[in-house]
C-alpha positions in Angstrom: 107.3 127.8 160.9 106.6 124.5 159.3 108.4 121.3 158.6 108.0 119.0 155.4 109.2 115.9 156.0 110.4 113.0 152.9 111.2 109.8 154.5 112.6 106.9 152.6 113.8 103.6 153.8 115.7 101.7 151.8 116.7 97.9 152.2 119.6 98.9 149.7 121.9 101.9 149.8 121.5 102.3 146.1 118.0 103.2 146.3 118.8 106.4 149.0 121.2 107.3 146.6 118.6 108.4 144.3 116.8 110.4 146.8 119.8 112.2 148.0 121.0 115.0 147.4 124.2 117.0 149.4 124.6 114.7 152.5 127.1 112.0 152.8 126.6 108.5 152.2 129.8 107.3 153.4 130.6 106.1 157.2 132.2 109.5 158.5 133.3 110.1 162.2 131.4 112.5 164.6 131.4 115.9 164.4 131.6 118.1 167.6 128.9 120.4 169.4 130.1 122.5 171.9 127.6 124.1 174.3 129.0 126.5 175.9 127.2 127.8 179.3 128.1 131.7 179.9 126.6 135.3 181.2 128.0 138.7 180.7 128.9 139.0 184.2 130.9 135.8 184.1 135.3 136.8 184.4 135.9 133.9 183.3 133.5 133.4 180.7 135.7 134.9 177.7 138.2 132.8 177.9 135.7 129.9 177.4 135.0 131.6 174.2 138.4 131.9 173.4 139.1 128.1 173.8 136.2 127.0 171.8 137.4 129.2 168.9 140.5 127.6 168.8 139.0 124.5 168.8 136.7 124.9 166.1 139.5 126.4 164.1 141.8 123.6 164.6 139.3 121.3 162.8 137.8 123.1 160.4 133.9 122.4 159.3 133.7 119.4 162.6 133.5 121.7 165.3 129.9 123.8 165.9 129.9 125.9 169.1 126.9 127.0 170.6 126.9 129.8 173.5 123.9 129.8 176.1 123.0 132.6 178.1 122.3 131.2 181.2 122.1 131.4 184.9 123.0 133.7 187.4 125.9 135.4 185.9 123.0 136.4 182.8 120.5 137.5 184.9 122.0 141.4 183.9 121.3 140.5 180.4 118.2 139.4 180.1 117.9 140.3 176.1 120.7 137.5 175.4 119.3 134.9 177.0 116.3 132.0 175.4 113.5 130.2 176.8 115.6 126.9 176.1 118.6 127.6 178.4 117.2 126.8 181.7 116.4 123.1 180.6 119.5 122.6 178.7 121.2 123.7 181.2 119.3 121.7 184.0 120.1 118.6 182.4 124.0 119.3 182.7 124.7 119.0 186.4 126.7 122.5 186.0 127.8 124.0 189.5 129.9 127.1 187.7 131.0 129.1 185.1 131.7 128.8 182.0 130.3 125.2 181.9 130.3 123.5 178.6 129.3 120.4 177.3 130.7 118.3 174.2 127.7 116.4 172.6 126.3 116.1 175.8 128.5 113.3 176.3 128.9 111.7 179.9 132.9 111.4 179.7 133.1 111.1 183.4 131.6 111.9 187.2 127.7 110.9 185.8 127.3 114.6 184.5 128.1 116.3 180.7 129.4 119.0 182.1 133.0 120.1 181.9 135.1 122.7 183.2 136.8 124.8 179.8 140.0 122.7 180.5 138.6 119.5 179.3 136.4 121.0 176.9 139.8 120.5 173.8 140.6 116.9 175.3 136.8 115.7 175.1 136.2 117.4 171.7 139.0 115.4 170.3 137.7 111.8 171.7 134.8 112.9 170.1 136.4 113.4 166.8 138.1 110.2 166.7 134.9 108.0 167.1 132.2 106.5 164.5 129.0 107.9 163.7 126.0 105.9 162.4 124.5 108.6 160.9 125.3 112.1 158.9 123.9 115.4 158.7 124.0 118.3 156.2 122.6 121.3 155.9 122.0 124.5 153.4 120.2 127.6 154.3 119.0 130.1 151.9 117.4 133.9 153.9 115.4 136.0 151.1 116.4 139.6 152.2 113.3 141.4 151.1 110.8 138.8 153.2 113.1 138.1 155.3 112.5 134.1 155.0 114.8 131.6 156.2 114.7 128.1 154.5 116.5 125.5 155.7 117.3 122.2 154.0 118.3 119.2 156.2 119.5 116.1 154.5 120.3 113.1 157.0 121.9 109.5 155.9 122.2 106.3 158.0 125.3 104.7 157.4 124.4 102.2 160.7 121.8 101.3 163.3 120.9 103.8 166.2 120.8 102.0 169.0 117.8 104.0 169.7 114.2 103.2 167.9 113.9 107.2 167.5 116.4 110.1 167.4 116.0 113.8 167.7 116.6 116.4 165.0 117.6 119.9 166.4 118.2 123.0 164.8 120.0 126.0 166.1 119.4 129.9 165.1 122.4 131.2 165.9 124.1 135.1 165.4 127.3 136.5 165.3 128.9 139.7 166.4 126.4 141.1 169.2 128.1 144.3 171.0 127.3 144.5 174.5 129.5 144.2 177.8 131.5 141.4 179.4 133.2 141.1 182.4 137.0 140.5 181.6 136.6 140.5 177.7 139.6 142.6 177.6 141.7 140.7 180.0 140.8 137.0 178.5 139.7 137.7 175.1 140.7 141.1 173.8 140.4 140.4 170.2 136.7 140.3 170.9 136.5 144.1 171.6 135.2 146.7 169.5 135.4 150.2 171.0 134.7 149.1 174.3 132.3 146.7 173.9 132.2 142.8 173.9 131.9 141.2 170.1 129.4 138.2 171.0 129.5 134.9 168.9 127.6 132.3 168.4 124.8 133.2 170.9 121.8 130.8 170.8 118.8 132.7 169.1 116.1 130.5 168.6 115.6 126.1 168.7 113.6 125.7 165.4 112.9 122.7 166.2 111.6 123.4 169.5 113.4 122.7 173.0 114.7 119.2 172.2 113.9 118.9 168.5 112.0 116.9 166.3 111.7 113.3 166.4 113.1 110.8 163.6 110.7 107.7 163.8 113.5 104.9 161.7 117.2 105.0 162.7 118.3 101.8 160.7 121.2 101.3 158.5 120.1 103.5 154.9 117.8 105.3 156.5 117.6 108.7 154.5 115.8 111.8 155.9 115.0 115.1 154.2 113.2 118.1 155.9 112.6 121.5 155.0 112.2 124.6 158.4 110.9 127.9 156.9 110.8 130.8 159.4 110.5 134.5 159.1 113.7 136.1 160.8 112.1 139.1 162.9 113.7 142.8 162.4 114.6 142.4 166.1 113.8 140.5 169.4 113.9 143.0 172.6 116.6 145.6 171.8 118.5 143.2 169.8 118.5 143.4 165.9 118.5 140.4 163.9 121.1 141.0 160.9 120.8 138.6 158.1 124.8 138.5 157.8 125.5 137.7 160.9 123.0 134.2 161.6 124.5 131.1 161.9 122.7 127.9 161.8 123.7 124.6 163.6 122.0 121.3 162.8 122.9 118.2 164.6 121.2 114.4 165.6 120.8 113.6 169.4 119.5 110.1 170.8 117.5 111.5 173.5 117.9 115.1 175.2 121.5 114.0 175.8 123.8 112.2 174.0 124.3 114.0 170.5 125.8 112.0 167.9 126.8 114.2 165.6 126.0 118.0 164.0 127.2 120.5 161.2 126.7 124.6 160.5 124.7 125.1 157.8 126.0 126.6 154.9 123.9 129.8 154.5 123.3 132.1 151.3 121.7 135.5 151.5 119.6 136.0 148.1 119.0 139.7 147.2 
């Protein structure tokens, strides 16, 4: 993989407009990211996916859910889980599951994580704030190399508090079959001849475990990078189908608090 990198910082907004492309220049609100927490052998875990679905439905292209094989309850499917989880997941104060976290926000008790009843209530405080900064994203896979290209495009419409901030992006993939404890019971739209229809299971960090680092975070700072990766045929038993990837892009201050994020738009090119 490797990363090109075209930073310009402008004094004037005008002068990012030139350089810009598809991202937004305009103060927007945050956008969600859900990381959910979960294992196949988790009862409750499908209904957490249940209720991130329906968040992420009820506000269409804000809400990106990520699912993290983790813990105990994953131990039984070792194949679905990433060498990322255990950190993001140590950095949660989590004692159960499904555990999820909504930008890695502190909303109360000095932890970002939240049992799946507060996960709606805390995505929609989320929603309602302003972000300083915006993030786009298209993704273009070449199905004869295989080749994922990535274009991120990032704006400052204000000052990060923070001298630096952390770009991460998420390999994602839809529509895994494999068990789940109580995916008929919570979430029986999810089956498919027995088995459990997995979404949105964490794949691969492109950027690494906590992402790449954005050196100026002032007011019409404009940021554009470029991740090109080979998509394997398969890692372990699991295939990697082209149709099914998913990529999430968002900004984080630190290894916590994420400020906003966005799914990639992704094109398959014959």
């Amino acid at each position: 993989m490797k990363a090109k990198l075209l930073l310009i910082f402008c004094i004037l907004a005008g002068s990012a407009l030139q350089a810009q492309t598809f991202v937004s220049t305009e103060p927007s609100k945050k956008n969600a990211v859900i990381e959910e927490y979960t294992g196949v052998n988790c009862g409750f875990c499908p209904d957490g996916h249940r209720i991130t679905n329906e968040i992420a439905a009820a506000n269409p292209g804000r809400v990106s859910v990520i699912n993290i094989h983790q813990g105990y309850y994953a131990v039984e499917s070792p194949y679905y889980k990433t060498p990322y989880g255990d950190a993001l997941a140590g950095q949660t104060g989590l004692t159960g599951f499904p555990a999820g976290t909504v930008n890695r926000h502190v909303f109360s008790g000095g932890k970002t994580s939240l049992g799946r009843g507060s996960w709606s209530g805390s995505a929609n405080t989320i929603l309602k704030q302003d972000s300083y900064v915006n993030i786009a994203a298209k993704a273009v896979i070449d199905s004869e190399t295989r080749k994922l290209t990535i274009d991120v495009e990032i704006y400052y419409t204000g000052d990060s508090p923070k001298a630096t901030n952390k770009l991460n992006v998420a390999l994602l993939q839809n529509n895994i079959l494999g068990p789940q404890s109580n995916g008929a019971a919570y979430n029986p739209s999810y089956m498919v001849n027995g088995l459990y229809k997995h979404m949105h299971m964490l794949r691969r960090l492109l950027t690494g475990q906590w992402g790449e680092t954005i050196e100026t975070t002032s007011e019409g700072t404009f940021v554009e990078k470029t991740f090109e990766y080979t998509v394997p045929e398969k890692s372990f038993n699991i295939p990697y189908k082209l149709e099914d990837l998913e990529i999430v892009v968002f900004i984080a201050e630190d290894t916590q608090e994420i400020i906003t994020g966005a799914k990639a738009s992704l094109e398959i090119q014959k």
